[in-house]
GUROFI-776072 format. One record per residue (C-alpha): residue number from 1; y, z negated, x negated. Coordinates in pm, 1 decimal. Example, Ala and Ser with C-alpha at 12.3 -4.5 7.8 and 13.67 -1.06 7.14 Angstrom:
<nodes>
NODE   num          y          z          x
NODE     1     -450.0     -780.0    -1230.0
NODE     2     -106.0     -714.0    -1367.0
</nodes>
This chain:
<nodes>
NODE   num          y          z          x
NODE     1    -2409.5      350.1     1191.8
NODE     2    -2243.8      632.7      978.4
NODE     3    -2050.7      940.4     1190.3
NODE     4    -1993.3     1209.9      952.3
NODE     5    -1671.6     1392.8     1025.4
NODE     6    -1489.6     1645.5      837.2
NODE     7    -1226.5     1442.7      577.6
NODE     8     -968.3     1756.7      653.8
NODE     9     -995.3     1701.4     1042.0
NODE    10     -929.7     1351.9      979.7
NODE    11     -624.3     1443.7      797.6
NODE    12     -510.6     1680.3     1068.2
NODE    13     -578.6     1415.3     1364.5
NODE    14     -298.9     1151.7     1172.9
NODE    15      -89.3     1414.7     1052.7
NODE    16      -22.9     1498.7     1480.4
NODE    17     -107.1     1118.0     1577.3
NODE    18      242.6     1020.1     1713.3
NODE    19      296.6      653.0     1832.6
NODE    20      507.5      544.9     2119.5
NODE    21      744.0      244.0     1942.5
NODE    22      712.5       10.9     2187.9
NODE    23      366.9       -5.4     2350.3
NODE    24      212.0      104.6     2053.5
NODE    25      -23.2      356.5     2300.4
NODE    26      -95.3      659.9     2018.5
NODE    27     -346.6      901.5     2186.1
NODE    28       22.6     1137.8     2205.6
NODE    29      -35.1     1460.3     2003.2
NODE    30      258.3     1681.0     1815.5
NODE    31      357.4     1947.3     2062.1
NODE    32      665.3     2177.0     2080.5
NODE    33      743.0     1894.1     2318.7
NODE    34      616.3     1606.1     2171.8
NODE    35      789.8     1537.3     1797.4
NODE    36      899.6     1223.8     1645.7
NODE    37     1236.5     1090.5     1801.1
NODE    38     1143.7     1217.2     2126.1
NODE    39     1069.0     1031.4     2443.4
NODE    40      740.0      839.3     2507.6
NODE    41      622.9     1003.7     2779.9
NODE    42      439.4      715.7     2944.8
NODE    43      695.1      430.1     2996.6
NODE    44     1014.8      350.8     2755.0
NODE    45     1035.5      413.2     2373.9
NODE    46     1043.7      668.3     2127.4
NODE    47      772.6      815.2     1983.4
NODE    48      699.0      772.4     1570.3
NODE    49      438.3      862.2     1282.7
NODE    50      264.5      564.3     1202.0
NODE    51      270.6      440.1      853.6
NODE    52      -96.2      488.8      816.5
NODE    53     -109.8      793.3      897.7
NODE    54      126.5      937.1      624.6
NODE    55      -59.4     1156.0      303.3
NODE    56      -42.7      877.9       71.7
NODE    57     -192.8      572.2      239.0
NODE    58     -423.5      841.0      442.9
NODE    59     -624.0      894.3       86.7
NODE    60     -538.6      558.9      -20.6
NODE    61     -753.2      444.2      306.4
NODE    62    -1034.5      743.8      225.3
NODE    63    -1065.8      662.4     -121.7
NODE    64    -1169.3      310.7      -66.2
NODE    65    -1390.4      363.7      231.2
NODE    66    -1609.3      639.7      -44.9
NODE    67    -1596.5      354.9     -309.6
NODE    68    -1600.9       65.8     -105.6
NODE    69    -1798.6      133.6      213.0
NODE    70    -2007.7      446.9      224.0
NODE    71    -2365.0      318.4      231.0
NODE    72    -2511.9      319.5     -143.6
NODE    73    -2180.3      228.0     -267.7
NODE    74    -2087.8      -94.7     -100.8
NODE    75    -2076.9     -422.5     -270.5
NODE    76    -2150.8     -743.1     -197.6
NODE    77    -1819.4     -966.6     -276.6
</nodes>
């Protein structure tokens, strides 16, 4: 199954994906309210970016699902 979506939405969508620290739950967008160091607002923690989701390991992550992954380019290891 292949879901084309925009590469710069994708961006966008981490960029604002906060985390809370201790559940882990990340559906939490970046508001005027919601910013990293501020409350979780479902239960206790704080909410953070996620490593993944910074600039570099974002097109780390899309450059090897184009070379790796996207149907055509895939190899068998």
């Amino acid at each position: 199954v292949k879901i084309n979506v925009n590469e710069d939405k994708l961006k966008e969508r981490a960029r604002n994906r906060l985390v809370c620290d201790k559940s882990g739950y990340h559906v939490f967008a970046r508001s005027e309210k919601l910013q990293p160091g501020s409350p979780c607002p479902n239960g206790d923690g704080i909410l953070r970016e996620r490593d993944l989701d910074k600039e570099e390991i974002f097109n780390t992550r899309m450059s090897e699902y184009k070379n790796r992954t996207v149907p055509g380019k895939a190899r068998n290891y």
